[in-house]
C-alpha positions as CSV (number, residue, x, y, z in Angstrom):
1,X,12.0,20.3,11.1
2,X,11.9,21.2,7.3
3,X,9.2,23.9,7.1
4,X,8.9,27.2,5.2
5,X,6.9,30.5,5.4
6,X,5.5,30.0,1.8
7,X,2.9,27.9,3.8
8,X,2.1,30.8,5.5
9,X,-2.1,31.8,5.2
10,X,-2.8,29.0,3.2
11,X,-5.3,25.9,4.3
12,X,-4.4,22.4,4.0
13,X,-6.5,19.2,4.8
14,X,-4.1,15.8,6.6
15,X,-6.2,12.7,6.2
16,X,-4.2,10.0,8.3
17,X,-1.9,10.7,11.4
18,X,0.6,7.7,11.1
19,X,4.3,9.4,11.3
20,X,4.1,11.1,8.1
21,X,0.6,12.3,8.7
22,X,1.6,13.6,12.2
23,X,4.9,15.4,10.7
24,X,2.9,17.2,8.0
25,X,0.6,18.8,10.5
26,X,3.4,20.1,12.6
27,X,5.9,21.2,9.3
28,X,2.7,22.9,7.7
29,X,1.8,24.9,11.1
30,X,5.3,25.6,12.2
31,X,5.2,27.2,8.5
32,X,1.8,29.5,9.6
33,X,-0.6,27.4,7.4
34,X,-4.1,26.5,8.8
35,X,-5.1,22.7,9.0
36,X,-8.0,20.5,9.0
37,X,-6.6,17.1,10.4
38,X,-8.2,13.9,10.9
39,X,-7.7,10.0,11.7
40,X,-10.1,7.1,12.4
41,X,-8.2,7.0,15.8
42,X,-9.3,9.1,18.2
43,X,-5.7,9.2,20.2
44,X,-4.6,10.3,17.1
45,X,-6.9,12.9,16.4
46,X,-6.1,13.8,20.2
47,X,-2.4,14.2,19.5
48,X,-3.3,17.4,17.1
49,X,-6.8,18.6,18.6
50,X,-4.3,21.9,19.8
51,X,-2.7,22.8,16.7
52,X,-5.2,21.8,14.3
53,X,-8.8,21.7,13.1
54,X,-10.6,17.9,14.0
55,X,-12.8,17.0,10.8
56,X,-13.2,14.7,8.8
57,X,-11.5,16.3,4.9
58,X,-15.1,14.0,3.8
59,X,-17.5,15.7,5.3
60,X,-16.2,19.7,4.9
61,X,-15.9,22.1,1.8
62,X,-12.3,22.4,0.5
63,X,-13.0,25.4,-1.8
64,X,-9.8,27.0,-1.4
65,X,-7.1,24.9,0.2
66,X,-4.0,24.2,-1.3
67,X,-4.1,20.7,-0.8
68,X,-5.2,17.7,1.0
69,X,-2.2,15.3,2.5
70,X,-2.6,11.9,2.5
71,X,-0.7,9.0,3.6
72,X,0.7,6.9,1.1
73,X,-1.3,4.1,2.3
74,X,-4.2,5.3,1.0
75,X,-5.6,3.8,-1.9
76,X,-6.1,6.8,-4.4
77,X,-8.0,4.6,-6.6
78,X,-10.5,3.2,-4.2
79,X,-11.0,5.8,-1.5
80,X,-13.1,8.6,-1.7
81,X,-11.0,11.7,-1.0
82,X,-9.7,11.6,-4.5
83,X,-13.5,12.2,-6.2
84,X,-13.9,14.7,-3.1
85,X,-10.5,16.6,-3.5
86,X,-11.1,16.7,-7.3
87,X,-14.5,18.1,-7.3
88,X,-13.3,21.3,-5.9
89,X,-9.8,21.1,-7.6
90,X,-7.7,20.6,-4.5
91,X,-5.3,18.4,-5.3
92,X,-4.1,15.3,-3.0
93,X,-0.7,15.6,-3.0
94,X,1.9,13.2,-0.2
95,X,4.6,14.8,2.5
96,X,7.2,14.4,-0.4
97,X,5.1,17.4,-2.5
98,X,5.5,19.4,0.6
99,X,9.2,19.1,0.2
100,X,8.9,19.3,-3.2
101,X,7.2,22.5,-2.5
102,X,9.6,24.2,-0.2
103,X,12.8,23.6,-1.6
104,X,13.6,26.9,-2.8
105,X,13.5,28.1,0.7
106,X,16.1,25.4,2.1
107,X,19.9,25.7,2.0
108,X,21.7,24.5,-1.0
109,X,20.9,21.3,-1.5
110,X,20.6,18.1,-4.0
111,X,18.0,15.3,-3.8
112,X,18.3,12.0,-5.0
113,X,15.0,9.6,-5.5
114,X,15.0,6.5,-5.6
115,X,12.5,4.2,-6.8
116,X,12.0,0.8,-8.1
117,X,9.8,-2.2,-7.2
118,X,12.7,-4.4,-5.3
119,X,15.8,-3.1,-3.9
120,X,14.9,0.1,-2.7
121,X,15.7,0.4,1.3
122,X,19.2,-1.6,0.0
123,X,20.5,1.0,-2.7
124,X,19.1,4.0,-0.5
125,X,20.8,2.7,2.5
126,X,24.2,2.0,0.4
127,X,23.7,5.8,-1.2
128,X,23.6,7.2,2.5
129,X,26.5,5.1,3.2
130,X,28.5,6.1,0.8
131,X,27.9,9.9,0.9
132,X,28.3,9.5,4.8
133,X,31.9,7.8,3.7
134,X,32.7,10.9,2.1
135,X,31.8,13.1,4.7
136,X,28.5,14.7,2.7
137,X,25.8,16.3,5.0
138,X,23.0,13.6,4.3
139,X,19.6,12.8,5.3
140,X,17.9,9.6,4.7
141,X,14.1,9.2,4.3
142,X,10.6,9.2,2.3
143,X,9.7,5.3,2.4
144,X,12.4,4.2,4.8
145,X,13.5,5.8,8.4
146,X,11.9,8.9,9.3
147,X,9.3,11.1,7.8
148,X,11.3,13.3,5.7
149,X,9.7,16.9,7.5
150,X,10.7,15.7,11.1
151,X,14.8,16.2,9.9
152,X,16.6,19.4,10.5
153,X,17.3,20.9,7.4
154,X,21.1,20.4,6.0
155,X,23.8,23.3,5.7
156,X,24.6,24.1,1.9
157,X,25.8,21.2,-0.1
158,X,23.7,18.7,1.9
159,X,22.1,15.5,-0.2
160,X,18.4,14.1,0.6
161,X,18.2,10.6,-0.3
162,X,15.2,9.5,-0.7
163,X,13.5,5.9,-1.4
164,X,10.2,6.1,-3.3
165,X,7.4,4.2,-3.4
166,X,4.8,4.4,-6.6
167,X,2.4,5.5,-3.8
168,X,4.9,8.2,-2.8
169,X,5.4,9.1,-6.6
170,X,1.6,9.1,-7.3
171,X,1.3,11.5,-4.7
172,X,4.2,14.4,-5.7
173,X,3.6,17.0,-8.9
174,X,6.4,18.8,-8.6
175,X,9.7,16.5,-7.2
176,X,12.6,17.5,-9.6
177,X,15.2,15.0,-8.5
178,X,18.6,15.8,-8.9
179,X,19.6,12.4,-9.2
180,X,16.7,10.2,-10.1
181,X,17.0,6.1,-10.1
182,X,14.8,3.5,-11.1
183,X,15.9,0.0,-10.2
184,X,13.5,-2.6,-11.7
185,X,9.8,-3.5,-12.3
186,X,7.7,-6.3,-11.8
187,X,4.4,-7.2,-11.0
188,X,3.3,-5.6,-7.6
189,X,1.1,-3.8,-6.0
190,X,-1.7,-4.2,-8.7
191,X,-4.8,-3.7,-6.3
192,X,-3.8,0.1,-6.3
193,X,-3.3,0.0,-10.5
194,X,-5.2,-0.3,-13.7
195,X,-3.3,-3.2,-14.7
196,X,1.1,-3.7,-15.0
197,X,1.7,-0.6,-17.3
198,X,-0.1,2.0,-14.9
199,X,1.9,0.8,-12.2
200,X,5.2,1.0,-14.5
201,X,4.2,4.6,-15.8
202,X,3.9,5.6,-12.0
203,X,7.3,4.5,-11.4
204,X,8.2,6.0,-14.8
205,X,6.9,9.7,-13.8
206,X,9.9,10.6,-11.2
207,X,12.2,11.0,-14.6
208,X,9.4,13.0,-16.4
209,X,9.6,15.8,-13.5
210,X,12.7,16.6,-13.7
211,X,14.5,19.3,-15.1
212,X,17.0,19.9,-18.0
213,X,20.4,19.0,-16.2
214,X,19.6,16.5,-14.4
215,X,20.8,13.1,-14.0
216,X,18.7,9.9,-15.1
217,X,20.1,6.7,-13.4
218,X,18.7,2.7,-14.8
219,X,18.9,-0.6,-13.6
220,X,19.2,-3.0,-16.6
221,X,17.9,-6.2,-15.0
222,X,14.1,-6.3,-16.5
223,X,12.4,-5.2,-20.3
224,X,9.9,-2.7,-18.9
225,X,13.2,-0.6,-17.0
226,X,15.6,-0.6,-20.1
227,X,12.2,0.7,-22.0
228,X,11.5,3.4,-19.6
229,X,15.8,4.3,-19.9
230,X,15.5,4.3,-23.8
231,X,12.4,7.1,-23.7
232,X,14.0,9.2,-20.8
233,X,17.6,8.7,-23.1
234,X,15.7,9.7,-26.2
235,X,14.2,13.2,-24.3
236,X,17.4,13.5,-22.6
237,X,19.8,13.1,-24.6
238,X,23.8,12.8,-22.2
239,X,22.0,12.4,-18.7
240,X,21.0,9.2,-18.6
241,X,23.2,6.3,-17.0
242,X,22.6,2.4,-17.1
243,X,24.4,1.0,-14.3
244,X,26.5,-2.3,-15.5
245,X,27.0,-4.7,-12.9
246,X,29.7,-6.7,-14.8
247,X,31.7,-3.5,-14.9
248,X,32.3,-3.3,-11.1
249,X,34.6,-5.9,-10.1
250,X,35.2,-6.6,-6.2
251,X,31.9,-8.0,-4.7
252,X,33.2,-10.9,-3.1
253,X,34.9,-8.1,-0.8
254,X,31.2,-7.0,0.2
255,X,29.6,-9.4,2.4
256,X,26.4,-7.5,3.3
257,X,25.9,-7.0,-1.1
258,X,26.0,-10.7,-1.9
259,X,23.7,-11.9,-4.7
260,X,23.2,-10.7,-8.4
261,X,20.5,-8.4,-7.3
262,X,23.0,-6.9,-4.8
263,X,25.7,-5.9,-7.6
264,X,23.1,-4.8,-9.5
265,X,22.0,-2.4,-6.3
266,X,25.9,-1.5,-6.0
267,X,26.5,-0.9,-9.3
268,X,23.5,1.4,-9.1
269,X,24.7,3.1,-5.8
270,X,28.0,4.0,-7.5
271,X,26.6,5.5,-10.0
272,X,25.0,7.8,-7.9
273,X,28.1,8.4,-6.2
274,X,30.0,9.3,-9.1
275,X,27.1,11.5,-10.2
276,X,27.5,13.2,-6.6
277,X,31.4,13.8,-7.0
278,X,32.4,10.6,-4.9
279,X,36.1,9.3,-5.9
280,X,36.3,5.5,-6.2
281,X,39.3,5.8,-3.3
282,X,35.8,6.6,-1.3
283,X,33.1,4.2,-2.4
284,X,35.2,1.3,-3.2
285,X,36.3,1.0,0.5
286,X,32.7,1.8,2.0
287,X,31.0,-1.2,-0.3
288,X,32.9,-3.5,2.1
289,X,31.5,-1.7,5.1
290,X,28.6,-1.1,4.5
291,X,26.2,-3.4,7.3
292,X,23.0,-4.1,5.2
293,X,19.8,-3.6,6.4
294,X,17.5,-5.9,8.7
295,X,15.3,-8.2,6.7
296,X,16.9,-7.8,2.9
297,X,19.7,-11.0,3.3
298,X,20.5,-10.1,7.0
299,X,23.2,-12.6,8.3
300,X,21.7,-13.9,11.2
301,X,24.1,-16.6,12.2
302,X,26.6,-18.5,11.6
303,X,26.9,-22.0,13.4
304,X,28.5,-25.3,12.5
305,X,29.1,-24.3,9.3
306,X,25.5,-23.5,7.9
307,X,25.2,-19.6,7.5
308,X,21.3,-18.4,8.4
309,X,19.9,-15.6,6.3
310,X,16.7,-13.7,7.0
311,X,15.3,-12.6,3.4
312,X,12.2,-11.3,5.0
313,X,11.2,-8.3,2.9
314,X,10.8,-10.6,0.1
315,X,7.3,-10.5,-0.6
316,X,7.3,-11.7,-3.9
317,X,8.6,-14.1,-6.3
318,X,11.0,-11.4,-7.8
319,X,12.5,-10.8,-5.1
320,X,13.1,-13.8,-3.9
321,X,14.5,-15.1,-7.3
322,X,18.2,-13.4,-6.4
323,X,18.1,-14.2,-3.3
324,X,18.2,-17.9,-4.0
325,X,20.4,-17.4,-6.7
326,X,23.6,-15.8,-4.5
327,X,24.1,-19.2,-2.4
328,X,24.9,-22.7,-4.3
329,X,23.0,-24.6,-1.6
330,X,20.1,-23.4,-0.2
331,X,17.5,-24.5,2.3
332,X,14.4,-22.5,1.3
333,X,11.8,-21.4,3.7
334,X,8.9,-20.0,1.8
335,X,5.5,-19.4,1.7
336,X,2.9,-17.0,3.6
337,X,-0.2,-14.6,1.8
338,X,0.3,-15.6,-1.8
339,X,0.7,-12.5,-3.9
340,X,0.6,-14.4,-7.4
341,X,0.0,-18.7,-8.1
342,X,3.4,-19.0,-9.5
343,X,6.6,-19.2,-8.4
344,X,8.2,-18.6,-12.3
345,X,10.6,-15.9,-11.5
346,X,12.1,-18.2,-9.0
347,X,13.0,-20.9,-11.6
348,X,16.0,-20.1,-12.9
349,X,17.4,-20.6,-9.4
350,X,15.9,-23.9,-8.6
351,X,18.7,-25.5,-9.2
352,X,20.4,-24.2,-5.9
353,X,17.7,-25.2,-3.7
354,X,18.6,-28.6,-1.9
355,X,15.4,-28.1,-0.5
356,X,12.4,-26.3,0.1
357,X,10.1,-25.6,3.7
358,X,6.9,-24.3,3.0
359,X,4.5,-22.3,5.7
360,X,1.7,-20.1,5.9
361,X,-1.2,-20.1,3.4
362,X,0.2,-20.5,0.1
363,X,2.1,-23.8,1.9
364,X,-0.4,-26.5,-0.3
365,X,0.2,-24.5,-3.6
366,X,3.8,-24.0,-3.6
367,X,4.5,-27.6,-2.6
368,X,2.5,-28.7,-5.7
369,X,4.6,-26.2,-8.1
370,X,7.9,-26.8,-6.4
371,X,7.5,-30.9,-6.0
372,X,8.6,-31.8,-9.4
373,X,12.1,-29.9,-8.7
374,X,13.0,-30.2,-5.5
375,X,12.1,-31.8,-2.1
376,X,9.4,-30.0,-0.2
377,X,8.5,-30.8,3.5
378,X,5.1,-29.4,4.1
379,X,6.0,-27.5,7.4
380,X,3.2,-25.1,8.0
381,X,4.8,-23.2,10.8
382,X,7.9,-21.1,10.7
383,X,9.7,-22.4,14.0
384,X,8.7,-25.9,12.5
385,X,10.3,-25.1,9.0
386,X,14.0,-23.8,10.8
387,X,14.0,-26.9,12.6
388,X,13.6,-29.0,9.4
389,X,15.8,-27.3,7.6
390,X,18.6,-27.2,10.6
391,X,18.5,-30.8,10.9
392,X,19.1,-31.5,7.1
393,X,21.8,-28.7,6.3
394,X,25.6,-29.6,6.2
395,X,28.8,-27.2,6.5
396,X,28.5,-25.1,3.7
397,X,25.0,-25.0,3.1
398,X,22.2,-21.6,3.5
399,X,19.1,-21.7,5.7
400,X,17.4,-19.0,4.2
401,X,13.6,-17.5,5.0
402,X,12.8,-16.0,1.4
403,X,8.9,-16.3,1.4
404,X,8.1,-14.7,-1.6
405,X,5.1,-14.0,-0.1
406,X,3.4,-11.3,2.0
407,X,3.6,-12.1,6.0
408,X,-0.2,-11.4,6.9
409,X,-1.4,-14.7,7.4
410,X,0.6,-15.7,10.0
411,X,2.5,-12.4,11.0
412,X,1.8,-8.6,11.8
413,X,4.3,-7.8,8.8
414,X,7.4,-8.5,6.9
415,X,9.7,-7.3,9.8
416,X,7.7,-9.2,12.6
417,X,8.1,-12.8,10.4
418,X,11.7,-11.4,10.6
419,X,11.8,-11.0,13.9
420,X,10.3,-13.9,14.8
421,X,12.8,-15.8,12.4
422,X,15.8,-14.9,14.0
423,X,14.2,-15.0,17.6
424,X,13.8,-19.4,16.5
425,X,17.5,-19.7,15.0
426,X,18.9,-18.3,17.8
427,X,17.2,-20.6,20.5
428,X,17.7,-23.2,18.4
429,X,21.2,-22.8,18.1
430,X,21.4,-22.8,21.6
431,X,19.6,-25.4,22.0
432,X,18.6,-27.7,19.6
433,X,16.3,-29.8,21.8
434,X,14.4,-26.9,23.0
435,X,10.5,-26.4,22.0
436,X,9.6,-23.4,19.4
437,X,9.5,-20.2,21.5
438,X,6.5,-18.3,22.0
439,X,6.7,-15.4,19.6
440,X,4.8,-12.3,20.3
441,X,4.8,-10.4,17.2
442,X,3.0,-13.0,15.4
443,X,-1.0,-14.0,15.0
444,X,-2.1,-17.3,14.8
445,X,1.2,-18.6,16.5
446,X,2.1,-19.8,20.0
């Protein structure tokens, strides 16, 4: 566990015991700090009653703590902790400001953030990989794996790689990355923003904390990221880098990086490597072994020609758009929770798409934007869309589940719809007479 004594005497509130929640308390009292912990859920209020104080960080006077922790789930802008924490001048601050915090105290170390609004578990994945390949000590966390404070801390020379949410970001002061990487931006998340250019100048702030020295690393994919590289380059001038995809020849070789998007992610990744002292001899081998991860264009099967892809995690339209445009013929299973009433990003790729299977809520309006360019079959249900599509595909062709659309309609979360995806292709590969299987991870399916 990553703790320090610096904690020591001083009184911190934890509203939320998810994982991170939970790995706070125990980091912050295994450092001699005092803390006020509490959760809606009474088991999980239960799972600290020994080591911590049970109250509500609402109800109590924070005069004097150093902080209140938070889960990056919690909406800053509409929940009331904010107005409470401020009115006493405590700030809210996430598990990544503890880190932030206690670095001094750790061996010898670098961290790289990464942030971005697509692309994120891929690139931070590919950066562990690669440092793994060259036999690095490295730890993998913030918004993917395991709370960052539950690792053991590395011996000297050790790399944290981190992937960063703009919730994560909103929530650290003090996070002086080493090695700091924007991908991209679009339009997300805007329930938790004043508008687009809040959410961008959240994403924008892991370059403004760093430090003299260190390195800047840009995507070049989208207008609002080459604008946030040309301010950071102007302040900064000889550490910024702006990965170039068309430089980085090889990617047929990769077959868990295909896709524009994914060179762009690998052209990113080696730029981190080379930042980190990584030979190409290295990283050029471990691009083509590298597995990806489960949900972001997972090969799920291959049978009778027609390769089946589970594109899961893309819950938007711009995410989605390189997706479709890695494959020349593409059966496209999309829809769920509709995040936006346009599918625009997604154009330039129409023109792969032999077809398209809509599901899920935003079923009606997608078939009426995507029936001037393409056949649409109105399927509604996702075992019901895989069998549609596996009836029509030839040798050669992509079945691909790329809703562009949040899962909560029909499905727990992304990685359940995922699940549940892969669960139907493989019994109907087995058997392609057989009914739609049950599929436990989902609501409002049998």
């Amino acid at each position: 566990m990553l703790t320090s004594t610096r904690f020591a005497g001083q009184r911190f509130a934890v509203l939320g015991l998810a994982r991170s929640g939970l790995t706070s308390v125990a980091s912050l009292v295994a450092g001699g700090a005092e803390v006020t912990a509490w959760d809606a859920r009474e088991d999980a209020r239960d799972k600290v009653a020994d080591v911590a104080t049970v109250a509500d960080p609402l109800t109590i006077d924070l005069a004097g703590f150093a902080g209140v922790v938070v889960s990056p789930g919690v909406p800053l802008n509409r929940h009331p902790i904010a107005a409470h924490a401020a009115a006493f001048g405590v700030p809210v601050i996430g598990d990544i400001e503890l880190l932030a915090q206690i670095r001094a105290d750790l061996p010898p170390h670098r961290v790289v953030g990464i942030t971005g609004t697509n692309g994120k578990s891929t690139t931070t994945a590919l950066v562990h990989h690669l440092c793994r390949a060259a036999g690095l000590p490295v730890r993998m966390g913030g918004n993917i794996g395991l709370p960052v404070l539950g690792e053991d801390a590395l011996p000297p020379g050790g790399v944290y790689v981190l992937e960063l949410s703009s919730y994560q970001i909103d929530l650290t002061r003090s996070l002086a990355c080493d090695i700091a990487v924007l991908i991209n931006v679009s339009p997300d998340h805007l329930d938790r923003y004043d508008g687009f250019d809040a959410y961008a100048a959240s994403k924008e702030r892991l370059f403004t904390m760093q430090s003299a020295g260190q390195r800047a690393i840009f995507g070049q994919g989208d207008p609002v990221t080459r604008a946030i590289a040309t301010r950071i380059a102007a302040q900064r001038a000889g550490e910024v880098t702006i990965a170039a995809p068309d430089a980085l020849p090889g990617q047929a070789d990769w077959p868990s990086l295909q896709g524009p998007h994914n060179l762009e992610n690998a052209a990113i990744a080696v730029a981190v490597a080379q930042a980190l002292g990584i030979d190409e001899d290295v990283w050029r081998p471990a691009l083509a072994s590298f597995v990806g991860l489960p949900h972001r264009m997972e090969r799920v099967a291959l049978a009778d020609g027609v390769l089946f892809i589970n594109d899961s995690k893309a819950t938007n339209p711009a995410s989605t758009a390189p997706a479709l445009a890695a494959y020349p013929r593409v059966h496209w299973i999309c829809g769920g929770l509709p995040k936006t009433d346009t599918l625009g990003e997604c154009a330039p790729a129409f023109g792969h798409v032999v077809g398209a299977y809509v599901i899920g809520e935003a079923g009606p309006l997608f078939a009426e934007l995507l029936g001037p360019y393409m056949p649409v079959v109105r399927s509604e249900m996702l075992c019901d869309a895989v069998r549609q599509a596996m009836i029509a595909a030839q040798p050669g062709d992509v079945v691909m589940l790329s809703p562009a659309c949040a899962s909560f309609d029909q499905f727990r979360d992304f990685e359940a719809r995922g699940d549940a995806f892969r669960q139907i292709v493989t019994m109907l590969i087995a058997d392609r007479d057989a009914a739609c299987p049950p599929l436990p991870n989902s609501e409002g399916m049998t």
